[in-house]
RODO-2510 file (C-alpha; in nm, 4 decimals, decimal comma):
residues 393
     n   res          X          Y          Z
     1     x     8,7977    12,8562     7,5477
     2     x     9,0171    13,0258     7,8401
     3     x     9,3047    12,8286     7,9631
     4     x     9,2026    12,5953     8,2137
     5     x     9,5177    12,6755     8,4431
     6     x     9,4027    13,0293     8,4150
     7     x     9,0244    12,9737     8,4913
     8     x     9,1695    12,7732     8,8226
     9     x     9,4313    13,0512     8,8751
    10     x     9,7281    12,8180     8,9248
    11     x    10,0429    12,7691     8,7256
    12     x    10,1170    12,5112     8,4700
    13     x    10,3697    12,3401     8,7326
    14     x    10,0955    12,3582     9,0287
    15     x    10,0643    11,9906     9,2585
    16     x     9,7360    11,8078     9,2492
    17     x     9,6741    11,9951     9,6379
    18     x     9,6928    12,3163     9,4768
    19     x     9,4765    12,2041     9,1860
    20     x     9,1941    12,0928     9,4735
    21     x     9,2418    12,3316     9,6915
    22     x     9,2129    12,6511     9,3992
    23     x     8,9007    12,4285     9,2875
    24     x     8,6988    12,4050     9,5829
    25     x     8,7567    12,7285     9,6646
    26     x     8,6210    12,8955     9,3100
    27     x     8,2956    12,6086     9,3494
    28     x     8,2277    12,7157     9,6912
    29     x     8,2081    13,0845     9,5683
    30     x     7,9565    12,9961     9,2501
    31     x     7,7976    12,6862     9,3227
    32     x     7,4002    12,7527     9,1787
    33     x     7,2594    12,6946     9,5254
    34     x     7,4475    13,0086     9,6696
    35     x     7,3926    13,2110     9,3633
    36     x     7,0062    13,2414     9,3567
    37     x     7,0387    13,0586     9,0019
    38     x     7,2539    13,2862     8,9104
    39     x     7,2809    13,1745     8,4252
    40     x     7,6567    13,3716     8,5387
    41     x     7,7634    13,2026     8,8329
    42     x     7,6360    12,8438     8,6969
    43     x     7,8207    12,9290     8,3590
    44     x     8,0991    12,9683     8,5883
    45     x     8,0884    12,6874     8,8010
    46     x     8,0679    12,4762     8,5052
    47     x     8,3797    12,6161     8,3102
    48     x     8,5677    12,5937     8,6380
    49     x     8,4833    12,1905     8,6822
    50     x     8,5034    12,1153     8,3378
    51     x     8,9006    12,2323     8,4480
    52     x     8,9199    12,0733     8,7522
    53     x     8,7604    11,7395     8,5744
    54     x     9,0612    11,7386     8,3130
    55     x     9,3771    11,9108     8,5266
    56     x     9,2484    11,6291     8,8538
    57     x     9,4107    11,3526     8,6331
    58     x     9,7501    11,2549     8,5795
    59     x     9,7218    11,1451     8,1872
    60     x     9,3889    11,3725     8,0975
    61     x     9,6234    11,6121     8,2158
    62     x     9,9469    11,5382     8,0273
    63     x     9,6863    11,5156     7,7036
    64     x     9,5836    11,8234     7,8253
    65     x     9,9223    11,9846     7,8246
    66     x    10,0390    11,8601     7,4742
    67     x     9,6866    11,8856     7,3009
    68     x     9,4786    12,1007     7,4243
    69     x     9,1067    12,0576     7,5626
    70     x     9,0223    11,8416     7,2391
    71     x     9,3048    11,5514     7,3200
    72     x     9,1661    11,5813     7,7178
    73     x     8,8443    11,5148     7,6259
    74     x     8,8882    11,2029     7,3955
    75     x     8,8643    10,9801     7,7316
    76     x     8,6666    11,1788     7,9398
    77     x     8,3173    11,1950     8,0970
    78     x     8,0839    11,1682     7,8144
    79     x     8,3155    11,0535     7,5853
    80     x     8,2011    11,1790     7,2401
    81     x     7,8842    11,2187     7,3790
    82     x     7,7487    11,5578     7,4506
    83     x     8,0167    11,7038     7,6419
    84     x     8,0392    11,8805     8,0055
    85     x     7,7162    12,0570     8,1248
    86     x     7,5856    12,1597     8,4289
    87     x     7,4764    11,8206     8,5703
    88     x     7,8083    11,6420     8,5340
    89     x     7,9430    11,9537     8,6834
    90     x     7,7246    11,9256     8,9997
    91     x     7,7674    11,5035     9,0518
    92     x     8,1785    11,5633     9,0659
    93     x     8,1369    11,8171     9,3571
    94     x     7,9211    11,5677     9,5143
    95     x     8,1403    11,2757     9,4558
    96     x     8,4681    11,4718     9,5125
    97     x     8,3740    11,6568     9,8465
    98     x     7,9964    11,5601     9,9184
    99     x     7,8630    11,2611    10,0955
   100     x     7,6461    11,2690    10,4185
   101     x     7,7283    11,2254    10,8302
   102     x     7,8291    11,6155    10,9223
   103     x     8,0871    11,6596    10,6342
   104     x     7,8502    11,6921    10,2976
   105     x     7,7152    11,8982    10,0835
   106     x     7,4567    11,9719    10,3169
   107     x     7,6915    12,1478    10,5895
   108     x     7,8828    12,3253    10,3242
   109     x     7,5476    12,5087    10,2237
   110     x     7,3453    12,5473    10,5543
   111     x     7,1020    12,2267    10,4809
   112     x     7,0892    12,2004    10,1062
   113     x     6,7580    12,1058     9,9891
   114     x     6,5010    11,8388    10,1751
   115     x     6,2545    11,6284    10,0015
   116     x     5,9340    11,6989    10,1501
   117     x     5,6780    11,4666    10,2806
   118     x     5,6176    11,1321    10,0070
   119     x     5,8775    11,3012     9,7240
   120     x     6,1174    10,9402     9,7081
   121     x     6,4391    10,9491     9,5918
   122     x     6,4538    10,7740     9,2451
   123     x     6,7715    10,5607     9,1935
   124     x     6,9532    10,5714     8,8817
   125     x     7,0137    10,2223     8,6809
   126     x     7,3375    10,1054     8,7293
   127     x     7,5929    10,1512     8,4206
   128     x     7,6829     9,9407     8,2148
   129     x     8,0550     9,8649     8,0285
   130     x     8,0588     9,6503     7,7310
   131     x     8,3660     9,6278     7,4843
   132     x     8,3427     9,7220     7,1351
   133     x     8,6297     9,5914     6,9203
   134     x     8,7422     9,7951     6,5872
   135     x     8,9377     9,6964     6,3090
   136     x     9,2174     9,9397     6,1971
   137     x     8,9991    10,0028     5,8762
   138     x     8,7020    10,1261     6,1302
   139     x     8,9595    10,3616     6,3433
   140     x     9,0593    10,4921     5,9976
   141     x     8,7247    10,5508     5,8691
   142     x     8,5274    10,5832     6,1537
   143     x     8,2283    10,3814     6,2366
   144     x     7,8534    10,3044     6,2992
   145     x     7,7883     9,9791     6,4928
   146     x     7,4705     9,8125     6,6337
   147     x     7,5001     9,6172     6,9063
   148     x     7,2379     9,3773     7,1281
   149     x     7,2623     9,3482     7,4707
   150     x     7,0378     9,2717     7,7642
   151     x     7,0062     9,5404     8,0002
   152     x     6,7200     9,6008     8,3001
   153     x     6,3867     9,7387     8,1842
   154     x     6,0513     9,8334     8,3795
   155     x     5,8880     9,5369     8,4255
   156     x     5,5923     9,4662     8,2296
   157     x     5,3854     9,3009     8,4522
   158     x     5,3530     9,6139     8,6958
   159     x     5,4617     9,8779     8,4917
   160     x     5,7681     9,9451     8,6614
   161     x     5,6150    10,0288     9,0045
   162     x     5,7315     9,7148     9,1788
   163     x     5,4060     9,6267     9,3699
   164     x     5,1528     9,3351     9,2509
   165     x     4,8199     9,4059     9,1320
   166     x     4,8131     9,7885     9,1026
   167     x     4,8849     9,8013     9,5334
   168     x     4,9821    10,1019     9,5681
   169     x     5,3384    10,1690     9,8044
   170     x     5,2927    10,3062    10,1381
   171     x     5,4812    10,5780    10,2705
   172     x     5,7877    10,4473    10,4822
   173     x     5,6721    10,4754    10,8918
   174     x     6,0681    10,5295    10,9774
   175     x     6,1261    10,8563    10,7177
   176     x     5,8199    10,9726    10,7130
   177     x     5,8415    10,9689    10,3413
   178     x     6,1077    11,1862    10,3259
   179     x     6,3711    10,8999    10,2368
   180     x     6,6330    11,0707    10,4917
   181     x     6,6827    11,0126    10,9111
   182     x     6,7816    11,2274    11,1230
   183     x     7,0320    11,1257    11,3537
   184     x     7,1588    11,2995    11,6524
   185     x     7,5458    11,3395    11,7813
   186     x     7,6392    11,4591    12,1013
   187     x     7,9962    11,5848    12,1465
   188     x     8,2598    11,8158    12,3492
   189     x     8,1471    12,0910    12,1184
   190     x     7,7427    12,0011    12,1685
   191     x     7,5044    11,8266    12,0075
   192     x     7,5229    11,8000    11,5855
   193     x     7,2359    11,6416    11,3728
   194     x     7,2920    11,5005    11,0515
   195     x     7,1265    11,3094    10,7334
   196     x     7,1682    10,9736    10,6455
   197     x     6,9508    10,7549    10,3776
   198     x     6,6792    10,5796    10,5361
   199     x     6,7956    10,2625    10,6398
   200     x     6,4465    10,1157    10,6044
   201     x     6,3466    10,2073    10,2728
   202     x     6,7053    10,2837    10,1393
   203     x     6,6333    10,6254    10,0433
   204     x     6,3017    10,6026     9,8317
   205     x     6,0609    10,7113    10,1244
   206     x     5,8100    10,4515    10,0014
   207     x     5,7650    10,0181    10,1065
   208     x     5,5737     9,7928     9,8599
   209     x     5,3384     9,5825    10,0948
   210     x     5,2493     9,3497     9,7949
   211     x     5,5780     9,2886     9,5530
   212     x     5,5046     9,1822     9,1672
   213     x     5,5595     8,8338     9,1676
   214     x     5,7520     8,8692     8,8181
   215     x     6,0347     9,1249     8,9532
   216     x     5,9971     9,0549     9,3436
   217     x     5,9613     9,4498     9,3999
   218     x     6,2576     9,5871     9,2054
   219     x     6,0102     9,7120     8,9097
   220     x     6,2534     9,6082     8,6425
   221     x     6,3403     9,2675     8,4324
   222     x     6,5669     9,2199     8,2209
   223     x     6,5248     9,2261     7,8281
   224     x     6,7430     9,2131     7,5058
   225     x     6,7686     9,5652     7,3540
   226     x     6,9612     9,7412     7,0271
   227     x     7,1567    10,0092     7,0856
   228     x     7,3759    10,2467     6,8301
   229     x     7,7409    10,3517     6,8559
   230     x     7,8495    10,6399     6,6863
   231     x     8,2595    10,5684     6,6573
   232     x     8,4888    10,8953     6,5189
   233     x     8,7731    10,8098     6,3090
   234     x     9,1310    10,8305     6,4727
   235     x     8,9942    10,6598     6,8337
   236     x     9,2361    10,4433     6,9955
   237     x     9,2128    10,1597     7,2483
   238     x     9,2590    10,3979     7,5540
   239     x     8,9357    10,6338     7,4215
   240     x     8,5588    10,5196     7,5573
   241     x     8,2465    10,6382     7,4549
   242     x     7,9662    10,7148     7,7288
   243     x     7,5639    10,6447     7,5893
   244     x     7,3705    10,8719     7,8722
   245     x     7,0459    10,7182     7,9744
   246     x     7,0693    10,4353     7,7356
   247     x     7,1381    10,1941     8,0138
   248     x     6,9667    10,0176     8,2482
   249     x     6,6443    10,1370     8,4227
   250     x     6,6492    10,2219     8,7755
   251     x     6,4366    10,0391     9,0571
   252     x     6,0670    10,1456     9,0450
   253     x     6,0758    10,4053     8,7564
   254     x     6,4525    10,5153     8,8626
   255     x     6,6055    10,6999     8,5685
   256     x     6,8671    10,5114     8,2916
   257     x     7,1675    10,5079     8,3819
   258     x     7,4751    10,5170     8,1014
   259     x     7,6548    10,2595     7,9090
   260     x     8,0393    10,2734     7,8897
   261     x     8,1318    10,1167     7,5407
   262     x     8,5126    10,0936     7,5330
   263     x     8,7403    10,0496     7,2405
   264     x     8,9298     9,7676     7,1810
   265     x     9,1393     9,8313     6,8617
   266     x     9,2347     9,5197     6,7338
   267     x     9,5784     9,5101     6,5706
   268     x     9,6605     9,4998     6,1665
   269     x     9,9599     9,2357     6,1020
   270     x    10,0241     9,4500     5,8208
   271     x    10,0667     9,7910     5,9953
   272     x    10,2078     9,9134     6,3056
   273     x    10,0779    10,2398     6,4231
   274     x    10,3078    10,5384     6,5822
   275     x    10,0135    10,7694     6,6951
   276     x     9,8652    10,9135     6,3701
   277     x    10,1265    10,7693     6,1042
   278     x    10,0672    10,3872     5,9838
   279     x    10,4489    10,2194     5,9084
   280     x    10,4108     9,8960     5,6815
   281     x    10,7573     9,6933     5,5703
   282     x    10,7709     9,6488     5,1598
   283     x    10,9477     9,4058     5,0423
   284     x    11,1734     9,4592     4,6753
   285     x    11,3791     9,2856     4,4793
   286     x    11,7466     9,3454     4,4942
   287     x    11,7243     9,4689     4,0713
   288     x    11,4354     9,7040     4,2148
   289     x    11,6272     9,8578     4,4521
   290     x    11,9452     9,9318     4,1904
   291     x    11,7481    10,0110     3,9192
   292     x    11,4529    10,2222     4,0876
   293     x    11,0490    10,0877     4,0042
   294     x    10,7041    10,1933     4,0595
   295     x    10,5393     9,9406     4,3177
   296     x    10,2327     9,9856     4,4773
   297     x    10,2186    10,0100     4,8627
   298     x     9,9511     9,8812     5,0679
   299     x     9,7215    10,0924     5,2745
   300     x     9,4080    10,0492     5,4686
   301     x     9,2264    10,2128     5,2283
   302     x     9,3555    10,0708     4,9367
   303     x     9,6709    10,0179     4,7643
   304     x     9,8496    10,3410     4,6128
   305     x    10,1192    10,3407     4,3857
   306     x    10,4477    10,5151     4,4662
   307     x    10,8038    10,5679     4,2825
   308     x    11,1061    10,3408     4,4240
   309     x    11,3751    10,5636     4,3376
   310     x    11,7148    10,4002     4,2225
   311     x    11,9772    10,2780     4,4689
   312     x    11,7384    10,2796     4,7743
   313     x    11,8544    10,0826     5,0560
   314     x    11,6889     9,8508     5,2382
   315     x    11,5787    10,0075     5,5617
   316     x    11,4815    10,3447     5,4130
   317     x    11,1764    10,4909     5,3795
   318     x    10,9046    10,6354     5,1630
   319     x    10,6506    10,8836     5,3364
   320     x    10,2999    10,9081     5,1960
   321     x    10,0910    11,1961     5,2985
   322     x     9,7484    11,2209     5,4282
   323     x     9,6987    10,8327     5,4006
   324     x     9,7723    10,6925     5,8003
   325     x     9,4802    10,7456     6,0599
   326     x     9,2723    11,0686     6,0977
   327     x     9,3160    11,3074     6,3596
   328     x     9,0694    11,2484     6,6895
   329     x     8,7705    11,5355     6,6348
   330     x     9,0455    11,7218     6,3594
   331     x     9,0813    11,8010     6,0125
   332     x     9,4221    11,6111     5,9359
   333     x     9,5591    11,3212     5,9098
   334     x     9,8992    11,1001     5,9374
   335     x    10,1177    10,9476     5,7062
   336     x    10,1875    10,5932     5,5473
   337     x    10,5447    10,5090     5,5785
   338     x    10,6529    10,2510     5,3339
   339     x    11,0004    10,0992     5,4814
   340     x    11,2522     9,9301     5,1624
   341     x    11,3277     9,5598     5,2496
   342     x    11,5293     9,4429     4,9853
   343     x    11,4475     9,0727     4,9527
   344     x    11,7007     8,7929     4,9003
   345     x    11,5926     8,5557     4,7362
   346     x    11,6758     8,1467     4,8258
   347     x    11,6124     7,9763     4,5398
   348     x    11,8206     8,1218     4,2058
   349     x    11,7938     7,9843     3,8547
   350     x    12,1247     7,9003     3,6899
   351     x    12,0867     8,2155     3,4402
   352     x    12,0192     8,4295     3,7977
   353     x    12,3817     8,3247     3,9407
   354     x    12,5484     8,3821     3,6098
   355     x    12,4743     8,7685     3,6941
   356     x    12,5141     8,7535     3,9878
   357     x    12,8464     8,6050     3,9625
   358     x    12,9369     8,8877     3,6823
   359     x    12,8332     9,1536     3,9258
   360     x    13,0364     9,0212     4,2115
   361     x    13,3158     9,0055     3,9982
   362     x    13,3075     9,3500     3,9230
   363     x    13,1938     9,5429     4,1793
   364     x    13,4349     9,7447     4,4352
   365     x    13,3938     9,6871     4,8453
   366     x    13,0352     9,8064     4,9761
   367     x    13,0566    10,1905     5,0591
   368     x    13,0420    10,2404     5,4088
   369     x    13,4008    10,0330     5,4094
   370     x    13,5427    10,2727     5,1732
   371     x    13,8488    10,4541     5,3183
   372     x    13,7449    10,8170     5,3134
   373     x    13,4075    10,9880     5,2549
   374     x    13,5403    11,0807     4,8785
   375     x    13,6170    10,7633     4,7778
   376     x    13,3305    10,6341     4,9211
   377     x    13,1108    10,8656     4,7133
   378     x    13,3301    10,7832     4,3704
   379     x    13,2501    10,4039     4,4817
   380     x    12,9164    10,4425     4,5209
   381     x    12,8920    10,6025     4,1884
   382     x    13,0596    10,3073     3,9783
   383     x    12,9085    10,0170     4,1820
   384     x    12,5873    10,1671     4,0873
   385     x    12,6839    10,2166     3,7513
   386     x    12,8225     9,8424     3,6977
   387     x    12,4538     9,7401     3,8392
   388     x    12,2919     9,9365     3,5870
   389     x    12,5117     9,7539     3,3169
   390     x    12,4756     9,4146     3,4746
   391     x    12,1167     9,4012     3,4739
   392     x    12,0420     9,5715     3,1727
   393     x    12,2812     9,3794     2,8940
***
């Protein structure tokens, strides 16, 4: 996949203005509806938004610049879902420099396209956000959930149409069907007409004379339904997933819109996670530490065993490979990091000071208060040594 600087055509340092204003220019030029449908031009237009999408936003962008399009798209439209096509490509022109009253999509194109006579507008159900929360084990592993929730569906009673008893809608007197007015402008530079949604039937070019008494008109009610979340491994709590048309049902046979599910990772007491790597504190005995053990560190997975080597201080640490949290859409995966607490105990038995109290009395200063780096080294040589003999005879 080109660099989406490069499809733009603006440097790495560019300002969001130059960003929009290399954008619109590029969509103007290959938008599909000055392109005669154009598979080249609409290839184009999408690969050029799918940049503008991503480089638009401050942190989509900085995941951009240190990842690559795979760490950009963790959060982005469509989540995990299907990617960036064509549609998603034309809605963010609308949204970003659409909209109607002389300034839209229909002046930038010489009219755009008009519904004819009785061809409504079908409104898309609204979306819908619900939180999913993951356990570390389910970021690590990756998950399948099912989940009910209630969400608007057509309404049984009239099929989704909205109107009582079969009645069929009428077209709307005002539009003319067309689900659009007209309205006129006069100005020092002469008169301008432009489109606006009905105001009467709100854009569907139709009126229901006799409503369903069970929805009142909308041609949806709402009912529980199932729905199943495909989680990746390696997600955190600022990555969302979007369900396309699994979401509510729009007024009188309007399409589904989407369902947002967004991640709350909920945290391990055990763990604390620096991106990929997992870091966990492991506690050890003081005669571990001097004399070196095999212990078995805890992981999310399941315990693994490790070698303590001898004379490890407390506050180092042991690296594990390939057993922290998996890349997001990769191959790899971090580390476990096993940091040494050596553990003092409280409570000694009488035999437990009698060593300790032979160790004290022969062991030298600690050796970062030796007084050169030499000496220090010697020191640290014969403390270790006297351990070795303390806890051993």
């Amino acid at each position: 996949m080109a660099d989406y600087y490069d499809t733009l055509g603006v440097a790495r340092d560019a300002a969001s203005d130059e960003i929009k204003k290399a954008y619109r220019k590029l969509a103007m030029e290959y938008h599909p509806d000055r392109n005669n449908g154009s598979k080249e031009a609409e290839a184009r237009f999408k690969e050029i938004s799918e940049a503008y999408e991503v480089l638009k936003d401050p942190d989509r962008r900085a995941r951009y610049d240190r990842f690559g399009p795979e760490g950009a798209r963790g959060g982005g439209p469509g989540g995990f879902q299907g990617g960036f096509d064509i549609q998603d490509a034309l809605e963010m022109f609308m949204r970003d420099f659409g909209g109607g009253g002389g300034g839209g999509f229909e002046d930038l194109f010489g009219g755009g396209r008009r519904r004819s006579r009785g061809e409504r507008q079908r409104r898309q159900g609204e979306p819908v956000r619900i939180t999913l929360p993951l356990t570390l084990a389910e970021v690590v592993s990756g998950a399948t959930r099912r989940l009910k929730i209630r969400l608007l569906e057509a309404c049984a009673t009239c099929t989704g149409t909205g109107a009582a008893d079969g009645t069929p809608p009428t077209t709307c007197s005002t539009c003319g069907g067309t689900g659009e007015e007209r309205i006129a402008q006069r100005s020092v530079f002469g008169q301008f007409v432009s489109l606006t949604t009905c105001r009467s039937c709100g854009g569907e070019g139709v009126r229901i004379p006799t409503p369903c008494s069970v929805c009142h008109g909308e041609g949806r009610t709402r009912a529980e339904s199932e729905i199943e979340v495909e989680v990746p491994a390696g997600v955190t709590g600022e990555n969302y997933i979007t369900l396309r048309g699994q979401g509510n049902v729009g007024p009188r046979g309007g399409p589904h819109g989407d369902i947002m599910v967004l991640l709350d990772v909920q945290e391990d007491p055990r763990f604390s996670r620096e991106g990929n790597h997992l870091v966990i504190d492991v506690p050890v005995t003081f005669a571990q530490a001097a004399l070196g053990d095999h212990i078995r560190v805890p992981g999310v997975d399941g315990e693994v065993e490790v070698e303590l080597p001898a004379g490890i201080q407390s506050g180092q640490a042991l690296r594990i490979r390939g057993r922290g949290v998996p890349e997001l859409n990769g191959r790899g995966r971090g580390d476990l990091i096993a940091r040494i607490r050596v553990w003092t105990p409280e409570h000694l038995t009488p035999d437990q000071r009698d060593l300790l109290r032979r160790l004290r009395e022969s062991e030298d200063a600690a050796p970062d208060q030796a007084p050169g780096a030499d000496e220090g080294a010697s020191d640290r040589r014969g403390f270790w040594s006297r351990v070795k003999e303390a806890f051993t005879s």
